[in-house]
C-alpha positions as CSV (number, residue, x, y, z in Angstrom):
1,X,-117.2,-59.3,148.5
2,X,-117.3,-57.3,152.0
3,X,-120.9,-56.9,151.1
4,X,-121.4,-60.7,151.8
5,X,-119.7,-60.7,154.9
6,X,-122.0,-58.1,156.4
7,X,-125.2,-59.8,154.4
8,X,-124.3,-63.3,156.5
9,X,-123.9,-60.9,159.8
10,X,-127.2,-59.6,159.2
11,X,-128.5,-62.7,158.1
12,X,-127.8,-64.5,161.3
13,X,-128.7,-61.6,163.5
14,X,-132.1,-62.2,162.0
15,X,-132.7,-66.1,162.3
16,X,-131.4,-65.0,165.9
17,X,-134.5,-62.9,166.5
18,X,-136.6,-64.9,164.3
19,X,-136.0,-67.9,166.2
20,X,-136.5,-66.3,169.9
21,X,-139.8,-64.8,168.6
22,X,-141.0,-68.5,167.7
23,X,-139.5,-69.4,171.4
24,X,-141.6,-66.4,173.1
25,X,-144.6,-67.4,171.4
26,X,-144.5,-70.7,172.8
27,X,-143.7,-69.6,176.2
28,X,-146.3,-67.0,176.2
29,X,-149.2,-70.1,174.9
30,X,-147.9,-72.5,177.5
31,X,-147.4,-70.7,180.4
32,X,-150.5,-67.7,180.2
33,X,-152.6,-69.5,177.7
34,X,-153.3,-72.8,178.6
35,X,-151.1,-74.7,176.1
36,X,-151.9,-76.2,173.1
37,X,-154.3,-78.9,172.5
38,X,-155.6,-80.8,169.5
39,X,-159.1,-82.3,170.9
40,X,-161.6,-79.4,170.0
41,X,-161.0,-77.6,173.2
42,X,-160.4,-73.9,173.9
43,X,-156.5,-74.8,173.6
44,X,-156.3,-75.5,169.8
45,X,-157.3,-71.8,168.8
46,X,-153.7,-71.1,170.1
47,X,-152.0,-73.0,167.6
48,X,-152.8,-69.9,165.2
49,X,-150.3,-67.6,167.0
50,X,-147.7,-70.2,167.1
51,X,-148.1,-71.1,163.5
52,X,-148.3,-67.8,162.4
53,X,-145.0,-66.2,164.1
54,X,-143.6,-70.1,162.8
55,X,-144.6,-69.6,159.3
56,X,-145.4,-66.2,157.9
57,X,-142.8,-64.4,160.0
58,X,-139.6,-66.8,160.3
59,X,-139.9,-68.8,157.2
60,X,-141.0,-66.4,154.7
61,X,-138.3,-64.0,156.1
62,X,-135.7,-67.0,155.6
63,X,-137.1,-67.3,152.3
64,X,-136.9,-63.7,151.2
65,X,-133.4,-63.7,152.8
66,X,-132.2,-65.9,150.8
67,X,-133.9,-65.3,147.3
68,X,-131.7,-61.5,147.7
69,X,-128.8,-63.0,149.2
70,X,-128.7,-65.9,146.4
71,X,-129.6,-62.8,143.7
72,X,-126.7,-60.5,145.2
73,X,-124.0,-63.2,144.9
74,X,-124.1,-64.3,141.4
75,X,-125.0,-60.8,140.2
């Protein structure tokens, strides 16, 4: 059971930094490229960095965080 104690530690030590990479993203697209825009323009390209530091990065490492952590607890 101390296992779980340090698993939630690094858990939340990890949404920490997952979460300030999604804010740095958006700071770095708003303030040096042009924000985002949804109207054809040269702004909508920079969705793809948002959505991709959003999805692939932060969720899927929620998601794999949890599939162990759920697999270590009842096992």
């Amino acid at each position: 059971m101390e296992d779980y104690g340090r698993f939630l530690a690094l858990l939340v030590s990890a949404l920490h930094v997952g979460f300030v990479a999604v804010i740095l993203s958006l700071v770095w697209v708003f303030h040096y490229r042009e924000g985002l825009s949804w109207d054809g323009g040269a702004g909508e390209f920079n969705w793809h960095p948002v959505l991709i530091i959003t999805g692939f990065v932060f969720i899927q490492g929620i998601g794999a965080s949890g599939s162990r952590g759920w697999r270590g607890a009842t096992g």
